[in-house]
N, C-alpha and C positions, 0 to 999 in steps of 0.2 A: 542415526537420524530417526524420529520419531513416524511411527507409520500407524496407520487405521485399517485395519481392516473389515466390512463390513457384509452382512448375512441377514437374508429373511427369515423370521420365524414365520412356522403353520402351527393357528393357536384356532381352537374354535371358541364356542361363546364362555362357558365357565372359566377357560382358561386367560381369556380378553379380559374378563373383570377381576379373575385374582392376581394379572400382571396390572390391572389398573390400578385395584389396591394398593399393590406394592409402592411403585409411583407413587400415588397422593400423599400413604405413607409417609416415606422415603425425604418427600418435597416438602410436607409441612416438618420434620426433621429439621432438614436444611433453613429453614426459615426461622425454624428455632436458635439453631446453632448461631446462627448470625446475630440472633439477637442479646444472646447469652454474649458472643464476645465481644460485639462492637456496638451495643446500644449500653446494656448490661454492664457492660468492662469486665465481665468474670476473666478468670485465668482459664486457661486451657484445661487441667485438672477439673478444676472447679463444674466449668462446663461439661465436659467427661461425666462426672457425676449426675447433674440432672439430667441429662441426656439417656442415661442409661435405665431412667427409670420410667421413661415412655418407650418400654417394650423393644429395646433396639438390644443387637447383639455389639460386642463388644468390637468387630472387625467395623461396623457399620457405623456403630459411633463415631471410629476411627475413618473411616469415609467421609463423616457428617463435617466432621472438623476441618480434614485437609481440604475437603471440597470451600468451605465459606474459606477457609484461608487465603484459596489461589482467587477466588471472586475479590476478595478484597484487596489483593496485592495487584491483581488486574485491573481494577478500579481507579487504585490510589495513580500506579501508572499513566491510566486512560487522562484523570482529570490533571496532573503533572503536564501530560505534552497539550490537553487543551487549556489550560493553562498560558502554557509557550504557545501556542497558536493564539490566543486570543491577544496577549500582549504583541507580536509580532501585525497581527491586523490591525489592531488599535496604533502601531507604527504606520504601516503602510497607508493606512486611510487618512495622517493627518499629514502625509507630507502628499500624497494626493490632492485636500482641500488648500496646503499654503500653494498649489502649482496653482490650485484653480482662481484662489484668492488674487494672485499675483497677475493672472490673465484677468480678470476683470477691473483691475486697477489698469490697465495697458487699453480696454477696452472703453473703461470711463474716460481716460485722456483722450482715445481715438475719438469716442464720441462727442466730447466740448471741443474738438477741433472739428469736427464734421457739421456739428449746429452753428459754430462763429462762421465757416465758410457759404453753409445754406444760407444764413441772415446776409454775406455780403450778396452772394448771387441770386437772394430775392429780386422777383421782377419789381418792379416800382405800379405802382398805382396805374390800370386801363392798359398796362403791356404784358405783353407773352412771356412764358416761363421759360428760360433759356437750355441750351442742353448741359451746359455744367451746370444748370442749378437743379434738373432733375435725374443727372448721374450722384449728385451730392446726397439727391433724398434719398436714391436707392441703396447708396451705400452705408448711409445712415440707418435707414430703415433694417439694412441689414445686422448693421453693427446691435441695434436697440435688441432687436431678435437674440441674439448670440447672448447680450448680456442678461437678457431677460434667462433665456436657457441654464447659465453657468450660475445664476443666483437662485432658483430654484433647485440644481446640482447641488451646489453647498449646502443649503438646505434641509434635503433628503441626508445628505452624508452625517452633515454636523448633529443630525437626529437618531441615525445608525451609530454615531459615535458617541452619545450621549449614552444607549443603549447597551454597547458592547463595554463601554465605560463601568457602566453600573454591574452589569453579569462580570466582571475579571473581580469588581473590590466584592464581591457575595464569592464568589470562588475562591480568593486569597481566603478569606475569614473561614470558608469551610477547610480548607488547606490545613489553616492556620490552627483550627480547634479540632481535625480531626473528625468532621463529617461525614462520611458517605451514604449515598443515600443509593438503593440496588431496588430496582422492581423485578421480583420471582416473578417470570414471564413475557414480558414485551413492553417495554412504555408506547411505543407506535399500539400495539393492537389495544392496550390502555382507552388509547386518545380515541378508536374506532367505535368504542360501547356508545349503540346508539343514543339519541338525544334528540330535542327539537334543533339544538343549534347546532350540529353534523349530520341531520338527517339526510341532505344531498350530495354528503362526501361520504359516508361511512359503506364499507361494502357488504354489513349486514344488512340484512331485514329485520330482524325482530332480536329482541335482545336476547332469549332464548338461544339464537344460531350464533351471535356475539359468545355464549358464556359455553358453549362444546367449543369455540375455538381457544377460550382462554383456559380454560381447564386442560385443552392440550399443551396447551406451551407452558403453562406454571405447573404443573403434573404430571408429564407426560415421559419421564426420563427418571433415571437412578442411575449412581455410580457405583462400583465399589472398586477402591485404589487396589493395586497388585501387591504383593509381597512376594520376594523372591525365595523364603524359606517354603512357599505352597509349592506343593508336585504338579499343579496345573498354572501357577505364578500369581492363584486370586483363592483365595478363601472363602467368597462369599457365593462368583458367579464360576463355575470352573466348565469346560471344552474337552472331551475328552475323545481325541482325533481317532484311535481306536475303534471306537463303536458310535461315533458322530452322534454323539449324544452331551447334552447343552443342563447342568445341574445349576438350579439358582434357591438359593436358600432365603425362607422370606423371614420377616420381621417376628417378632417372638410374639408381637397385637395378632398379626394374623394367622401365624401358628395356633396361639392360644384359642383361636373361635374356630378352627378348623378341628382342633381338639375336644372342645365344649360341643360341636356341631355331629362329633361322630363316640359320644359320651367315652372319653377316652381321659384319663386322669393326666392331670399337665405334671406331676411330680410321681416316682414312689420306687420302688425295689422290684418291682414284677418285670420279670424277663417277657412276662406276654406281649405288656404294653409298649416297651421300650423299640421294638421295630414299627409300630404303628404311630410312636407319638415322631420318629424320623420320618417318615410317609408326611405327615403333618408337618415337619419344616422344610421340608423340600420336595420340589417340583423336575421334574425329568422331561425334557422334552426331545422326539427322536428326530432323527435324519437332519441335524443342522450342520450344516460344511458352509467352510471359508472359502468359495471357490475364486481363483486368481488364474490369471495367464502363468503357465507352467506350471501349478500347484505351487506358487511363491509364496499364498500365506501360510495354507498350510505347513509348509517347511520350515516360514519363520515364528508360525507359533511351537510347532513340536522341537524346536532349537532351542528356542527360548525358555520352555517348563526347568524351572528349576533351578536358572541360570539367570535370569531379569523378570521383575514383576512384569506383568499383565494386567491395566488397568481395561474393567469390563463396565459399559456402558447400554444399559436396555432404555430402548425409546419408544414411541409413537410418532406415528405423521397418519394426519388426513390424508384421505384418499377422496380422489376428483367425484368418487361417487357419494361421499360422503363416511366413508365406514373409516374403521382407523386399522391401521399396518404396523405391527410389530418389528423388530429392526435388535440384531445386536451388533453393538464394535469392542473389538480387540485391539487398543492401543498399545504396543511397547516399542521400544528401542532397538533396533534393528543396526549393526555393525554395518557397516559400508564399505568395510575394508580399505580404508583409506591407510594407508602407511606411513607414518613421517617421515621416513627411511627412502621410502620409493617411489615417490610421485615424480609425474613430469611437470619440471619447474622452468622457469625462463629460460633457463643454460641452453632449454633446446628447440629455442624458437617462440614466439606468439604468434596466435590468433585474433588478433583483434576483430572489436565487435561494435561496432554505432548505431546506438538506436533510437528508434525514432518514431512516428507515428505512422506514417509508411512503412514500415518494418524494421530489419537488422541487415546494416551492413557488413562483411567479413574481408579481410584481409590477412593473409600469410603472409608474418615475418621474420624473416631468418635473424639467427643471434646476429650477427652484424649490422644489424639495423636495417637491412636491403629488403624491397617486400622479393617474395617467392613468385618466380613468374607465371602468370597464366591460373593465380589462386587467388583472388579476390572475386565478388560477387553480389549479388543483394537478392534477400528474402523475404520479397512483398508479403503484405497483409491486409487487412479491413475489420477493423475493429469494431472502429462506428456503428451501435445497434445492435451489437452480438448481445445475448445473457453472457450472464459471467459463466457458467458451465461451455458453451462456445467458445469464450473467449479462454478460457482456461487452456480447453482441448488445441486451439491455434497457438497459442505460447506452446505449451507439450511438444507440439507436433516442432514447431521451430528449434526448442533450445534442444531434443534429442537430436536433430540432424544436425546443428552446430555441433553438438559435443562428440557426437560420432566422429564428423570430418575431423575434430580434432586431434582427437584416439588415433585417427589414419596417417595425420600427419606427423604424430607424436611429440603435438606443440602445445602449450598451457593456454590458456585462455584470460584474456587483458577483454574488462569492460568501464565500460561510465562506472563512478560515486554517482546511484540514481539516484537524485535527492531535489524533489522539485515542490516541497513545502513553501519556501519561501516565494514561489515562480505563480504556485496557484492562489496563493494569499496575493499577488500583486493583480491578477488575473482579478481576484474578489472585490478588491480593489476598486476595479474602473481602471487601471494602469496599462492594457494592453485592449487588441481591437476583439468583437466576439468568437470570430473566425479562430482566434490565438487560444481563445480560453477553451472552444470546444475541443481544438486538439490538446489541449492541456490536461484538462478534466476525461479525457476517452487512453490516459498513457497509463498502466500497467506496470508503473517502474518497477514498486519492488516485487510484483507476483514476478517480474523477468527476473529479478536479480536471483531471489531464492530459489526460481526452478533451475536457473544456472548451475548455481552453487550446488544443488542434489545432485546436477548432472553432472559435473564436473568431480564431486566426494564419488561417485559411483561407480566412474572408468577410472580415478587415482590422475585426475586431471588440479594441478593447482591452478586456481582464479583470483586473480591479480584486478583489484581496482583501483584507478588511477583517477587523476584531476581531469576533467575534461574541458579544461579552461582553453581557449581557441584552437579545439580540434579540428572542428571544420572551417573555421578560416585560414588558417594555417596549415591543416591537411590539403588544403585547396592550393593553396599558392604556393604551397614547396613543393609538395610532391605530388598531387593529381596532375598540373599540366605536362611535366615532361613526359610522367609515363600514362597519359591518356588515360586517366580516370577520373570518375563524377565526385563530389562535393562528400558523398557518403561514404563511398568506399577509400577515397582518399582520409575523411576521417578517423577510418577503420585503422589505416595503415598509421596516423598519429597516434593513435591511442596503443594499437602495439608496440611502438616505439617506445610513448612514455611508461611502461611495463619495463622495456629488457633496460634504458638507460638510468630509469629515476632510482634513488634509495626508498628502501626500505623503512615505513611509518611504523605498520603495526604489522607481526606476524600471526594468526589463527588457525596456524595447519593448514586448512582447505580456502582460507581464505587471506588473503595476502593484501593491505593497504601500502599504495606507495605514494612518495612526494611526488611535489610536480618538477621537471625535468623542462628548466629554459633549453630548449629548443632556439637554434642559431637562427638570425633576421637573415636568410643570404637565398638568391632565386638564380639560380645558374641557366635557366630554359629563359631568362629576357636580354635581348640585349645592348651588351655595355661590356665593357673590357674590365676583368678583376679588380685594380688599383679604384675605378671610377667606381664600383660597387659596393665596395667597401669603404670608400669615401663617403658613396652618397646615402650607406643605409647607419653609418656611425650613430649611435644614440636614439637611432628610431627601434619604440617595440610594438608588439603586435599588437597591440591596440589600436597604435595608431593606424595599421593595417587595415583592422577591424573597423575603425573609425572612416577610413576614404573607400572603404568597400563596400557598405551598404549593409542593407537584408535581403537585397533582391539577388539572388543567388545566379539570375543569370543575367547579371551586366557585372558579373563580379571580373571573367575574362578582362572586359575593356578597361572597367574602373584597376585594374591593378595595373593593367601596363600605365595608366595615364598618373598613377599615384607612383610609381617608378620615375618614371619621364621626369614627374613634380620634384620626385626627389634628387636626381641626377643636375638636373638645372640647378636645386635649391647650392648643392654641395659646389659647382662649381661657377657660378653668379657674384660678377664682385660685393663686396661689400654693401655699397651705400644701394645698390639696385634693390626693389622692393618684388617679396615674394606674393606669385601669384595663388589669390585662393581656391581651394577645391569644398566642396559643399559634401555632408555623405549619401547626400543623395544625386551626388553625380554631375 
């Protein structure tokens, strides 16, 4: 697993502007390099070559390169899945407009049947207006409202759709020809450069205090990628845990005027100069430590030396008072110890987990499929409103104590396929009520799935994701009622189940996909005598479940026994007798 580790540098003022150097350096490099591959079309070699004659070392070029290469591989990505988001909205939005089309064709009928009716129940000439003829107006009037509303909806939509119409065919053609377009720095902080026509949104004052912010974020940073033949795992920036001292070698531009600056010859055979002209490409800074709970970085960097690159990263951030804060990270690769060999796999039990906006459900279930008694639970939350650094720390706090329990119990862990793309696009939509979209929009799926996943690679826990297709209606009515459990943690206990029963999709070591697992239509806690249960639920599936039980979670109790009842009548009701209907809302 990839891990960061991160440390403040103490730099005073000459040393703040020759790390700032470095930077702008470093970033107009980068801006080169992109333009050389991907405006340019040079080859790689090619670029290599000019690159190296704006004053860069040969490790750094080599930085210059992988660095635009992973920006444009993350790019091409980015606009790929928006891409698929924008097609999938331009979906969703126009079977939105045929619903609404089709209500106001129902609403034009209602309403020429509402004016024929008013014209009969007009009072006649010198008489009073009766009361159907001024129940007729109001419902009239109602109707004219409603349609006036649903034609101005189409409207707005069919003009969003016009819109999103036009941005997918400009996105296919840049797709298509190989476009990317990358702003070195912020497109938001871009858009903030004051103006008359952002004057009362922009959160600068003067463009001045605009261009120290942008000069941080387009310059403010340098990489240099790790190599695992280095004794400290980077060539350019090295850590040397020993004597907590942090070596960063600068650019051969600012070498060279640091050598012009102290009349020192940049080339020659004199032993005098040759420690002096090193003083001039690098910079030593003391007392820098990686400090961690337990000394963990520390350990996983001096593990590391030798054995996995070390990608080093020097930054800047504003500080509230305005001064700027130096910053380094140490990214590498860090074993997990995960074993293929020896994980705890379904053989010995799940953990299932349902989650939701109110929190995570849990359930222990034994390989028999039976939950574990007196081990199920729920782990409220509150999302709504947290920063993401809070919200981060409340998932942390949640999926370590899940994974823990799990360790204890020495059960694998069964969650949802988070996947609510297509949920928040209907959401974007207009397809669901506001109340739906803000729980929608405040869910965390995949930050939960991934911190799972780390917790689970960490204790040698394998995690199992399964289909969550009528967990909680079907966790509900088979097995929350008899054994006295709510709607979540009953879903906990389905979703463990569909873990130890379903086959195997895809396998990932630490991550395990599995089919979905029909699950038997049969309620042994209602009753009705076997022969009759199995008569009356022949050919019904959980949908239709789903369909006579509503969304109202608590009339779900009555709505199921009454859709039993429905069912038991229907299976044993002769022939020509006609079935009675149930509505799904009850």
């Amino acid at each position: 697993m990839l891990h960061t580790y991160e440390t403040r540098l103490t730099v005073d003022a000459d040393l703040d502007a020759l790390l700032a150097a470095q930077a702008a350096h470093w970033s107009g490099g980068l801006r080169k390099a992109w333009t050389l591959l991907y405006r340019q079309r040079l080859t790689k070699p090619q670029a290599y070559a000019v690159l190296m004659k704006h004053n860069f070392t040969s490790a750094q070029v080599g930085s210059l390169l992988i660095s635009a290469e992973m920006k444009h591989a993350g790019l091409v990505e980015l606009k790929k899945y928006e891409l698929k988001q924008l097609e999938l909205a331009i979906v969703k939005r126009e079977h939105a407009v045929f619903d609404k089309n089709k209500k106001v064709l129902a609403l034009k009928k209602r309403q020429a049947k509402l004016r024929s009716q008013r014209d009969k129940f007009a009072p006649k000439a010198g008489k009073e207006r009766t009361k159907r003829f001024l129940k007729t107006l109001r419902v009239l009037r109602d109707v004219d409202q409603e349609l006036a509303f649903c034609r101005n909806w189409i409207k707005q939509k069919e003009r969003v759709l016009r819109d999103k119409r036009g941005k997918l065919k400009r996105l296919q053609d840049d797709i298509a020809a190989g476009r990317y377009s990358l702003c070195f720095g912020s497109k938001n902080l871009l858009a903030q450069r004051p103006t008359g026509a952002n004057a009362a949104t922009t959160p600068f004052t003067s463009v001045e205090a605009w261009q120290i912010a942008w000069a941080n974020a387009r310059d403010g940073q340098w990489w240099s990628v790790g190599h695992t033949d280095e004794e400290s795992g980077n060539k350019e920036v090295r850590w040397f845990p020993g004597t907590n001292q942090l070596r960063i070698r600068l650019t051969d531009q600012l070498a060279h005027e640091r050598m012009d600056a102290r009349d020192i010859p940049r080339a020659g055979t004199e032993k005098k100069f040759m420690p002096l002209r090193m003083q001039c490409r690098f910079i030593t800074l003391d007392n820098v430590d990686f400090t961690s709970h337990k000394g963990a970085a520390r350990a996983a960097l001096a593990e590391a030396f030798g054995k996995r690159p070390v990608t080093m990263r020097v930054l800047s951030r504003l500080q509230p008072d305005g001064s700027r804060a130096w910053y380094v990270q140490a990214s590498l690769d860090v074993p997990s110890g995960f074993a293929e060999t020896r994980p705890v796999t379904r053989e010995s039990g799940m953990l299932g987990l349902d989650f939701n906006a109110r929190g995570v459900a849990w359930c222990a279930v034994k390989p028999d499929g039976n939950r574990l008694r007196d081990q199920h639970g729920f782990m409220p939350w509150h999302l709504k409103g947290l920063t993401e650094a809070e919200r981060k720390q409340v998932l942390d706090t949640t999926v370590a104590q899940l994974a823990r329990h799990a360790k204890r119990l020495s059960m694998a862990v069964a969650i949802e396929s988070l996947d609510f793309s297509t949920k928040r696009l209907m959401a974007r939509a207009g397809a669901v009520n506001k109340r739906y979209n803000d729980m929608l929009g405040s869910l965390p799926s995949t930050q939960f799935e991934q911190m799972m996943l780390r917790a689970c690679e960490k204790l040698h826990l394998t995690l199992y994701s399964v289909n969550p297709l009528y967990s909680s209606v079907g966790g509900f009515t088979k097995y929350g009622r008899p054994n006295r459990m709510n709607a979540d943690t009953s879903a906990a206990l389905w979703i463990g189940r569909q873990a130890l029963l379903a086959d195997v999709r895809k396998d990932e070591g630490p991550q395990v996909y599995m089919k979905h697992f029909d699950e038997r239509l049969v309620f042994s806690h209602l009753p009705a005598t076997p022969m009759r249960s199995m008569t009356a639920l022949a050919g019904a599936q959980w949908r239709d479940v789903a369909w006579g039980l509503g969304s109202n979670r608590r009339l779900w109790g009555v709505k199921l026994r009454r859709w039993f009842e429905l069912q038991v009548g229907t299976a044993s009701r002769p022939k020509g007798q006609p079935v009675p209907a149930l509505a799904p809302a009850g």
